[in-house]
MMTF fields as JSON, N, C-alpha, C and O atoms, coordinates in Angstrom:
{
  "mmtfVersion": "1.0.0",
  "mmtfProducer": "UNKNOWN",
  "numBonds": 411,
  "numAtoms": 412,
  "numGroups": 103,
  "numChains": 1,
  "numModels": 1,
  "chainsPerModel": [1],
  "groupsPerChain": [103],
  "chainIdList": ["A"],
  "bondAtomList": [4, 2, 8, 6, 12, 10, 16, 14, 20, 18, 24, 22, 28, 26, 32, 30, 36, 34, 40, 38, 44, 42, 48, 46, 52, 50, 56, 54, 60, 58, 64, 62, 68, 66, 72, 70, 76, 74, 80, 78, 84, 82, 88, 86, 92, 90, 96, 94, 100, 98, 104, 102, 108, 106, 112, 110, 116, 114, 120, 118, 124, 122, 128, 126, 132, 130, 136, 134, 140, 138, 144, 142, 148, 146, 152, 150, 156, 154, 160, 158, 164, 162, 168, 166, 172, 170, 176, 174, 180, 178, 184, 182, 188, 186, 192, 190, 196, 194, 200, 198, 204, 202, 208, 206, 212, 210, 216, 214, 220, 218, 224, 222, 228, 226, 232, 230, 236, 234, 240, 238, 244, 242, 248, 246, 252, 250, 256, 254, 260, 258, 264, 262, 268, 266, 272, 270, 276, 274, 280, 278, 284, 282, 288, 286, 292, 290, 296, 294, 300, 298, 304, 302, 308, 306, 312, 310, 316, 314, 320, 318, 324, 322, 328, 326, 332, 330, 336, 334, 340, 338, 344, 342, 348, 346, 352, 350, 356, 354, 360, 358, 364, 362, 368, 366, 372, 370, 376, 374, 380, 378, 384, 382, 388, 386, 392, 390, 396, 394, 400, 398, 404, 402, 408, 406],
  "bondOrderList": [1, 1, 1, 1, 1, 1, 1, 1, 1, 1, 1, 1, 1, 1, 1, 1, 1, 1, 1, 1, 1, 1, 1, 1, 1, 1, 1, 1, 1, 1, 1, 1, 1, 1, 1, 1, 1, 1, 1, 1, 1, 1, 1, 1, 1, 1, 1, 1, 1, 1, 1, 1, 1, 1, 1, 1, 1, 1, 1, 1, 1, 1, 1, 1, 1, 1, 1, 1, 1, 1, 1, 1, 1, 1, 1, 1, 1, 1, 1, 1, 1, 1, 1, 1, 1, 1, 1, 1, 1, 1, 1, 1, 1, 1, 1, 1, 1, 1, 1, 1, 1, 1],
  "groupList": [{"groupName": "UNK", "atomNameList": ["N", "CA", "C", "O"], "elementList": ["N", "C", "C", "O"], "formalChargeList": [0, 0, 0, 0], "bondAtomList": [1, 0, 2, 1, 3, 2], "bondOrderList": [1, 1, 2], "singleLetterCode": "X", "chemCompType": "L-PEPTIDE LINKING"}],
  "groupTypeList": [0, 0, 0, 0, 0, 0, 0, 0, 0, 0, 0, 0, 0, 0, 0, 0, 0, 0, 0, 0, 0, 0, 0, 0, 0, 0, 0, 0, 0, 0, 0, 0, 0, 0, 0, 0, 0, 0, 0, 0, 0, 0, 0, 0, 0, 0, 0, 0, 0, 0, 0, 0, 0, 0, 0, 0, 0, 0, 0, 0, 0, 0, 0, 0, 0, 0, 0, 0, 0, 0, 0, 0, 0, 0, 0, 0, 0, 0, 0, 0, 0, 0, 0, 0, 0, 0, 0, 0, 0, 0, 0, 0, 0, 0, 0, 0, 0, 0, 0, 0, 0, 0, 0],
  "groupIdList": [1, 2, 3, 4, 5, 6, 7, 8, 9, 10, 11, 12, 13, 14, 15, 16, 17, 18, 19, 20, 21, 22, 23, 24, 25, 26, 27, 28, 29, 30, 31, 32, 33, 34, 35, 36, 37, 38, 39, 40, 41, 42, 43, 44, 45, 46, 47, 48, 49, 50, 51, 52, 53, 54, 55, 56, 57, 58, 59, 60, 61, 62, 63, 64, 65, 66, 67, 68, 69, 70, 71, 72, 73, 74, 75, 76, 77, 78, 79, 80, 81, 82, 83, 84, 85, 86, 87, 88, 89, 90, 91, 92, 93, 94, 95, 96, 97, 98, 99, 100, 101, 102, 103],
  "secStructList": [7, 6, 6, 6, 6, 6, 6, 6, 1, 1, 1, 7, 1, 1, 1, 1, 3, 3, 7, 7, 7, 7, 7, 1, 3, 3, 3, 7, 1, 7, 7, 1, 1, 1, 6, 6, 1, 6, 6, 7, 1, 3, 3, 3, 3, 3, 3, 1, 1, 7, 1, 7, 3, 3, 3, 3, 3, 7, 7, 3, 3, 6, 6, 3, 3, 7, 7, 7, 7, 7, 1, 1, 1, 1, 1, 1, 7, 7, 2, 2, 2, 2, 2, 6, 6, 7, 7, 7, 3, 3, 3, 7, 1, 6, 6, 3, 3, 3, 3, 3, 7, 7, 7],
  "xCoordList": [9.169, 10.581, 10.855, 11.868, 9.841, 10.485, 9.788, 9.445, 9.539, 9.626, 10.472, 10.631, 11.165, 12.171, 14.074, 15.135, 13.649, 14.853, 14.556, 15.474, 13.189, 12.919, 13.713, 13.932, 14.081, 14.244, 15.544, 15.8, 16.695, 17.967, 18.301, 19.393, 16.902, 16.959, 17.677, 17.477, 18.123, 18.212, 16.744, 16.318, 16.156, 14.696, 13.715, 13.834, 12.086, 11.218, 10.766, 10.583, 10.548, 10.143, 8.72, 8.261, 7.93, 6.455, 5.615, 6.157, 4.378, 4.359, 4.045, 2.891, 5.134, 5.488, 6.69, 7.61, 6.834, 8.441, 9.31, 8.939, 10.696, 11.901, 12.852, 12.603, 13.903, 15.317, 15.77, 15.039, 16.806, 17.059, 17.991, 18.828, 17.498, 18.419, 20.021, 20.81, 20.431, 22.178, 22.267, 23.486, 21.564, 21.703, 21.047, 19.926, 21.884, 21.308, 22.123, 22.668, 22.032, 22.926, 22.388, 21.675, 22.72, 22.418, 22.438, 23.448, 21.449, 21.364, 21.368, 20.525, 22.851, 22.394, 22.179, 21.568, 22.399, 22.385, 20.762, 19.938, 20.541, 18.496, 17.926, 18.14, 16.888, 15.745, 15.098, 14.144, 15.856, 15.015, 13.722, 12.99, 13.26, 12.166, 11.832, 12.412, 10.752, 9.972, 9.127, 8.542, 9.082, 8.198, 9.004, 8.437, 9.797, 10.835, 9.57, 9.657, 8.723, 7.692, 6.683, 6.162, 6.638, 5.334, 5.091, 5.655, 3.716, 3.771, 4.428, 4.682, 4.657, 4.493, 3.721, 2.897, 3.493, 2.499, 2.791, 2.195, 3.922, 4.724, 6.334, 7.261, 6.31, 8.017, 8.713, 8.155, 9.383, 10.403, 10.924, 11.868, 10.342, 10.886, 11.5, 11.559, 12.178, 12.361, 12.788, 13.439, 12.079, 12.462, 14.059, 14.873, 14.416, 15.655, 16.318, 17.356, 15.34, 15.202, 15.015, 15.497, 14.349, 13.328, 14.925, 16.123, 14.171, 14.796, 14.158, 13.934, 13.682, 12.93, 12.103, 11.487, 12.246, 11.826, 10.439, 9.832, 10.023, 8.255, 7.661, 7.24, 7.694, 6.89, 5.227, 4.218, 5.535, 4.117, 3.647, 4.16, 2.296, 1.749, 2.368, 2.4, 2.852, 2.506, 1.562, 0.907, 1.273, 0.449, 1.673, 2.526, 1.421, 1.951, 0.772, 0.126, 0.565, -0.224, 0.687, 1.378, 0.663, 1.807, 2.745, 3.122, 3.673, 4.748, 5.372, 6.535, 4.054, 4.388, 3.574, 2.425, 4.732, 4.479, 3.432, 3.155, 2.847, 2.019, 1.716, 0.758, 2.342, 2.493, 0.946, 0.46, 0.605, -0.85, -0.654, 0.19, -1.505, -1.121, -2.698, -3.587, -2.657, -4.274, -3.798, -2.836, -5.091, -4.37, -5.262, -5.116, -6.046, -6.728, -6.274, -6.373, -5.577, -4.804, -3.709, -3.557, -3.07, -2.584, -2.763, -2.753, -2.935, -3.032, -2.057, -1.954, -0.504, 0.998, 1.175, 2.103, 0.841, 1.268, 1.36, 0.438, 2.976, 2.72, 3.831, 4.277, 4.549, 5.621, 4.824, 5.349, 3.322, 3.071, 3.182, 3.479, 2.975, 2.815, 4.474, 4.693, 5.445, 7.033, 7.058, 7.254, 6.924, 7.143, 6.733, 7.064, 5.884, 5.418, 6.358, 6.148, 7.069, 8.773, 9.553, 9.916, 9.676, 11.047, 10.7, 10.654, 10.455, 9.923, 11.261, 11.024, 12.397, 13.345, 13.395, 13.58, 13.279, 13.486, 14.053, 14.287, 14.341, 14.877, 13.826, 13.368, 13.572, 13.124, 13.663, 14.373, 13.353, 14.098, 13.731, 13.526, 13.528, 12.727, 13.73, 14.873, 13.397, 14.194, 15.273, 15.766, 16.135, 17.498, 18.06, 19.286, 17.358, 17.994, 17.878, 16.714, 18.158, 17.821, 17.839, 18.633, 16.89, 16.411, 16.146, 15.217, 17.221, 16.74, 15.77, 16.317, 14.571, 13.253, 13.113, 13.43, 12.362, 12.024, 10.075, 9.843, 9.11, 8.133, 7.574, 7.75, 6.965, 6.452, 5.309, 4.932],
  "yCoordList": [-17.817, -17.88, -17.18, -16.493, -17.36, -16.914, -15.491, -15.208, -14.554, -13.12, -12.442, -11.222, -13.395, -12.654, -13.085, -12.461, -14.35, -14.501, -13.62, -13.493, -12.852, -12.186, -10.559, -9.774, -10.136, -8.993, -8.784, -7.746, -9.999, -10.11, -10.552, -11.105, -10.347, -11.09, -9.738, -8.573, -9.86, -8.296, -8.386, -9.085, -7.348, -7.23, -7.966, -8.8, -7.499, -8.523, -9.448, -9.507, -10.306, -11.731, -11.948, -12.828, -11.219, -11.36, -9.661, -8.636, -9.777, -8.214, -8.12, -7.95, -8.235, -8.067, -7.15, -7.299, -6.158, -5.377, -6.544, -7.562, -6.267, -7.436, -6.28, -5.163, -6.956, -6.695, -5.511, -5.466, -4.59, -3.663, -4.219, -5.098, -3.443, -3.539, -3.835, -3.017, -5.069, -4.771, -5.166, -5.222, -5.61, -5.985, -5.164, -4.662, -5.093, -4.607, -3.061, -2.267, -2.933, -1.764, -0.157, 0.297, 0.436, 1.441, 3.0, 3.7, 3.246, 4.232, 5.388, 5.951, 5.744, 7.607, 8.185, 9.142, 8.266, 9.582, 9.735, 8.82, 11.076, 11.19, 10.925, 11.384, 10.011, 9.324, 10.329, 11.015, 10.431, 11.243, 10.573, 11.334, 9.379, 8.833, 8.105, 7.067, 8.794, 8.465, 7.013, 6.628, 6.341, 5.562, 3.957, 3.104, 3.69, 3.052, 1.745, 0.519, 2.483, 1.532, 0.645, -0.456, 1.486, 1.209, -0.569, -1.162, -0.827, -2.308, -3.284, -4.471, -2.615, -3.29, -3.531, -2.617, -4.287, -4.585, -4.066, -3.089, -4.751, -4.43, -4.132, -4.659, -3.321, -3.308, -3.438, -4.271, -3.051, -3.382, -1.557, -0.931, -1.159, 0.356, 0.031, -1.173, 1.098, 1.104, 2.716, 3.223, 3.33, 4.591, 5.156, 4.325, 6.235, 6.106, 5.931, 5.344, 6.68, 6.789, 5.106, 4.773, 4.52, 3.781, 2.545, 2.823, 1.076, -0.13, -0.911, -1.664, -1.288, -1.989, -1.692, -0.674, -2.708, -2.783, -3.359, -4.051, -2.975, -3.55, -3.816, -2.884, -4.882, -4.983, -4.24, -4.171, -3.912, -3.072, -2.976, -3.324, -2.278, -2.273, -0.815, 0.134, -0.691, 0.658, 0.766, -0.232, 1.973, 2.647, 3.674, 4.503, 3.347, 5.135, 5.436, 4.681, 6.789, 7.595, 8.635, 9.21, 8.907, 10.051, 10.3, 11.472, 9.067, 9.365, 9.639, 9.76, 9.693, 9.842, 8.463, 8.058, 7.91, 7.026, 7.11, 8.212, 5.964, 6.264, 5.437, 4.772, 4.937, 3.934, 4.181, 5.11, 3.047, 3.214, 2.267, 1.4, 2.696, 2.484, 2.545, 3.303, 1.604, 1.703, 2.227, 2.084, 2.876, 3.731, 2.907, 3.578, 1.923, 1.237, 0.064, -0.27, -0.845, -2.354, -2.476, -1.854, -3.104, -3.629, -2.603, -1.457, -2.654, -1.124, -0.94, 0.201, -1.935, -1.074, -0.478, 0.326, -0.497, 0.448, 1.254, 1.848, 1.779, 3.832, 4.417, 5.423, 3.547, 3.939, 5.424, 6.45, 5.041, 6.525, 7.786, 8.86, 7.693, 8.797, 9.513, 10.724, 8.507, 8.664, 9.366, 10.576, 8.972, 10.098, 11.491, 12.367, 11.6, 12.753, 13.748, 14.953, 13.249, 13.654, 13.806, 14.834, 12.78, 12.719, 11.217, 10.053, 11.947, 11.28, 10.182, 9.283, 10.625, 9.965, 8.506, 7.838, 7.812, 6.528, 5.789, 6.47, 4.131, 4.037, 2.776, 2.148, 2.637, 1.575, 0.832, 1.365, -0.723, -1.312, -2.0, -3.163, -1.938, -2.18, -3.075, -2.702, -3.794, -5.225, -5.693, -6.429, -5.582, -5.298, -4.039, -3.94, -3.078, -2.132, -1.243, -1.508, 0.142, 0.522, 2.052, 2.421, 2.921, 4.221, 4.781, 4.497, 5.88, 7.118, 7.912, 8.939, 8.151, 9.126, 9.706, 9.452, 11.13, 11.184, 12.354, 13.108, 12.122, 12.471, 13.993, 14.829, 14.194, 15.164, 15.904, 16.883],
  "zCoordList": [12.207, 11.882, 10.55, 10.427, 9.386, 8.411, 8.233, 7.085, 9.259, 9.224, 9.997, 9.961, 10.879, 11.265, 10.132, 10.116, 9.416, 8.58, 7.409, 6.599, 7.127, 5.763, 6.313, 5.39, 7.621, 7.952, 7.42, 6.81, 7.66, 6.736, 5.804, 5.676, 4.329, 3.454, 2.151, 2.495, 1.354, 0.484, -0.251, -1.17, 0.58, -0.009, 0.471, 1.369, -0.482, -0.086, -0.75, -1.966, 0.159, -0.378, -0.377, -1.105, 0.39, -0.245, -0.352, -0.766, 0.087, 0.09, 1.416, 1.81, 2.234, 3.438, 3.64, 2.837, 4.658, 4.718, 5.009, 5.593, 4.475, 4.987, 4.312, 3.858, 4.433, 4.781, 3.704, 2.714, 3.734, 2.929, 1.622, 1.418, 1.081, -0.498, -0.493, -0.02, -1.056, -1.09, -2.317, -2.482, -3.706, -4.68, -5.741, -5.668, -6.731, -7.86, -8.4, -7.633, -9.747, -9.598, -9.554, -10.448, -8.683, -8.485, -9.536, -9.611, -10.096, -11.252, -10.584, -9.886, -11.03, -10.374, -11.003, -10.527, -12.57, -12.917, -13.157, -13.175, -13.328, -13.56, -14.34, -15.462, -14.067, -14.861, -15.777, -15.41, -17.474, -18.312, -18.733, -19.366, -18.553, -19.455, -18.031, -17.711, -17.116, -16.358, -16.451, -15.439, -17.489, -17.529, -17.513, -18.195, -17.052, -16.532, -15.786, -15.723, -15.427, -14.384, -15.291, -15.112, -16.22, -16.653, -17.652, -18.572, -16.577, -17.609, -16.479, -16.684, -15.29, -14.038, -13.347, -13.317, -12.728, -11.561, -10.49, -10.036, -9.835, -8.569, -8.521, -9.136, -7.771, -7.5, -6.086, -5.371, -5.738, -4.746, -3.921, -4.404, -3.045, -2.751, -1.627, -1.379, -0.553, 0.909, 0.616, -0.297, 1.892, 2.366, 2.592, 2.994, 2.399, 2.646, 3.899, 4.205, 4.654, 6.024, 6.946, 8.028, 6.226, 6.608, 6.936, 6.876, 7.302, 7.758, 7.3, 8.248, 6.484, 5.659, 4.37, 4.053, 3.812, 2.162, 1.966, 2.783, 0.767, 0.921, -0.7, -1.387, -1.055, -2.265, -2.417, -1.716, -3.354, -3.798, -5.274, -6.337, -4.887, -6.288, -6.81, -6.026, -8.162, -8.995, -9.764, -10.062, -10.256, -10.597, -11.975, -11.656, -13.029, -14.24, -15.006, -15.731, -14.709, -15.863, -16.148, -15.307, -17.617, -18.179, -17.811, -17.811, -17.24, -16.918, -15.471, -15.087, -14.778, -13.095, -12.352, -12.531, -11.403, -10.749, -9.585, -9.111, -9.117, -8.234, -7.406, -7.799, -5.706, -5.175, -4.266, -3.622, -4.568, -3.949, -2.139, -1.912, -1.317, 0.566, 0.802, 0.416, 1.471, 2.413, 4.105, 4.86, 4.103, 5.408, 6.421, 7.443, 6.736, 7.358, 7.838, 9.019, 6.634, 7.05, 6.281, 5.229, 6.655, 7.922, 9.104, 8.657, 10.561, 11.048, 11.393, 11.844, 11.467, 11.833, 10.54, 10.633, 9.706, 8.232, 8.66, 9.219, 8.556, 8.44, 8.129, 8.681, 6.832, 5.436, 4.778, 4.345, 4.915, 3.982, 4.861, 4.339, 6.037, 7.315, 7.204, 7.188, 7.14, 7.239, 5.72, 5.833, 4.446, 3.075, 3.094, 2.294, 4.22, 4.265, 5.242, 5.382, 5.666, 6.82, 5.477, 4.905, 5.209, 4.128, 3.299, 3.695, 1.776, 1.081, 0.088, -0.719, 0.481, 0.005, -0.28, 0.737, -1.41, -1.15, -2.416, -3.414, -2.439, -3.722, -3.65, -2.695, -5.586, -5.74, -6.719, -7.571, -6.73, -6.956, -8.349, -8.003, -9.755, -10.8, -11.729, -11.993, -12.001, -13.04, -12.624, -13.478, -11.324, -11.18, -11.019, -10.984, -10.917, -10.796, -10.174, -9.875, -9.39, -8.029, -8.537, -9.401, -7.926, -8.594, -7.504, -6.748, -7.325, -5.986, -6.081, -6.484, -5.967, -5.84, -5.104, -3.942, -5.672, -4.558, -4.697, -5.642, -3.542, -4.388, -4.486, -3.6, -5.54, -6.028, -5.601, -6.244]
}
């Protein structure tokens, strides 16, 4: 029951995919100081494309982010297979929501 109530939740609730982003305020203009991440553990992304949101680990060295994916397990994982179509996505860091996209 509570993975199909996490699918209409805003966001995720464990590090499981669930429900898409409707909270938080959305930063458009461009991220001059990349390191916005750093001194995190985990954050909050979803594809743009995508239908679901997914807590994860980051990764910053010098300023570039780095969402780390095991390509083995879970074996429905395949958010990283889709960035490689269209890497568009926003993530979601203190409250606040950041359009990316990767490098």
């Amino acid at each position: 029951m509570g993975f199909i109530l996490a699918r209409f939740h805003d966001g995720p609730l464990t590090m499981t995919s669930d429900g898409l982003f409707s909270s938080g305020e959305l930063v458009t203009e461009p991220v001059a100081d990349r390191f916005f991440a750093t001194g995190l553990d985990v954050i909050e992304f979803q594809l743009s494309a995508g239908s679901r949101s997914r807590t994860t680990w980051i990764l910053v060295e010098s300023g570039r982010e780095f969402i780390p994916c095991s390509l083995g397990f879970p074996p429905a994982q395949n958010w990283h297979a889709r960035v490689l179509d269209d890497g568009r996505s926003i993530v979601r860091v203190l409250g606040k929501r950041y359009e990316v996209t990767p490098e």
